[in-house]
C-alpha positions in Angstrom: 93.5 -7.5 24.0 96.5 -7.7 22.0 100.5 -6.4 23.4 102.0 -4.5 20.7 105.0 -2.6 20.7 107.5 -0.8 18.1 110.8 -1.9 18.2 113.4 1.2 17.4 115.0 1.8 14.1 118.6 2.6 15.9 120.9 -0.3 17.0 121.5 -3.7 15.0 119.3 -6.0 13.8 120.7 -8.5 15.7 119.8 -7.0 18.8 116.2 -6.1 17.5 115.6 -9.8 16.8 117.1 -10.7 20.2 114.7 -8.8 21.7 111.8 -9.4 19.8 112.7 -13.1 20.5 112.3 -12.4 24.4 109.0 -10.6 24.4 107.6 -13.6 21.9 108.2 -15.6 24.8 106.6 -13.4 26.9 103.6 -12.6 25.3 104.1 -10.0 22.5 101.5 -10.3 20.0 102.7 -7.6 17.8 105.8 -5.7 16.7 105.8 -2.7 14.8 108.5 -2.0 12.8 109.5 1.8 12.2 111.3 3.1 9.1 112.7 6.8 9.1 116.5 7.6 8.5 118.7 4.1 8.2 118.0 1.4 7.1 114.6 0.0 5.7 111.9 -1.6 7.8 111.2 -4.3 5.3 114.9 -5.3 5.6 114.2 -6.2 9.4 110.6 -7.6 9.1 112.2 -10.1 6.9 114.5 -10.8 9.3 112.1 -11.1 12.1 109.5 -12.8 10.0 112.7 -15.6 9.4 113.5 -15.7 13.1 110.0 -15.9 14.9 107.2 -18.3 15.4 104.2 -15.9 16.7 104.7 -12.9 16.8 102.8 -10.1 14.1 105.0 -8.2 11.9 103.8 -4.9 11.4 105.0 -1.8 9.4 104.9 0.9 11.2 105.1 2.7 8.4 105.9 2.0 5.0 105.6 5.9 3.6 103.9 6.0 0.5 106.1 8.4 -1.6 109.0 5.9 -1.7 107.2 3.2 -3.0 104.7 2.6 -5.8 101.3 0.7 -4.9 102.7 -2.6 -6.8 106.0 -2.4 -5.0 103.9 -1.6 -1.9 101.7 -4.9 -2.6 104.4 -7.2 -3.4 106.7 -6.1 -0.3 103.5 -7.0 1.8 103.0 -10.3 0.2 106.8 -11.6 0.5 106.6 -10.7 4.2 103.6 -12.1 4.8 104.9 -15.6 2.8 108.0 -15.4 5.1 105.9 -15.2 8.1 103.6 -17.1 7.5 100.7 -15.0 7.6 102.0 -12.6 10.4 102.8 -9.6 8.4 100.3 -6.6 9.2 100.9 -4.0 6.3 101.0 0.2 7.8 101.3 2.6 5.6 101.1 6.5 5.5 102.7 9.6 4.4 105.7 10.1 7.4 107.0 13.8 7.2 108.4 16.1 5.6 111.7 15.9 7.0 111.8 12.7 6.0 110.3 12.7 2.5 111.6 15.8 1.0 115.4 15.6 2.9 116.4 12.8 3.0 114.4 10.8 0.0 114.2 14.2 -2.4 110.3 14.1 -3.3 108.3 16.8 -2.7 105.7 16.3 0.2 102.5 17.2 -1.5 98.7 16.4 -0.5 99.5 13.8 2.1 95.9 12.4 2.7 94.9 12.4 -0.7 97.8 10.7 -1.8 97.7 8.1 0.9 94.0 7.0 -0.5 95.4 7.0 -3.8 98.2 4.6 -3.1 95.2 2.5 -1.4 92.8 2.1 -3.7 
């Protein structure tokens, strides 16, 4: 059985890696990272990717109306190069709130659009 937990998307990155650092140590097989209002997630898996050995890297998630599937694809590659192999790739369609306030695209046919994006 795997540990996995998701580290917040409030406080620094700093601290994030700090802590992500410590539960490495103590077993932690894999970190999800959230991304809602702020900053990125990709921002601090790259950071975590460059400052951990073990640990997974997971997006917890990447919503698919920012991003187009190649920029979704190549985001997952460079992570996964940068952590050698650790990256775990989450994607879905968030929420509304999220999507329509504070990124300005209509929210539109969730599910369908999520298997889109994958295939």
């Amino acid at each position: 059985m795997k540990i996995a937990m998701q580290i917040g998307y409030s406080g620094g990155f700093k601290e994030s890696v700090e802590q992500v650092q410590a539960l490495e140590k103590a077993g932690l097989d894999i970190v999800y990272v959230a991304e809602a209002y702020g900053s990125d997630a990709v921002s601090l898996m790259g950071y975590l990717a460059a400052q951990t050995e073990t640990v997974q890297i997971a997006s917890g998630i990447l919503p698919v109306y920012t991003r187009t599937p190649t920029l979704l694809a190549m985001t997952a590659a460079g992570v996964d190069e940068l952590s050698d192999g650790r990256c775990i790739l989450g994607l879905g369609a968030s929420g509304p709130q999220v999507i329509e306030g504070f990124h300005g695209v209509p929210y539109d046919a969730p599910i369908q659009r999520t298997r889109e994006i994958i295939e």
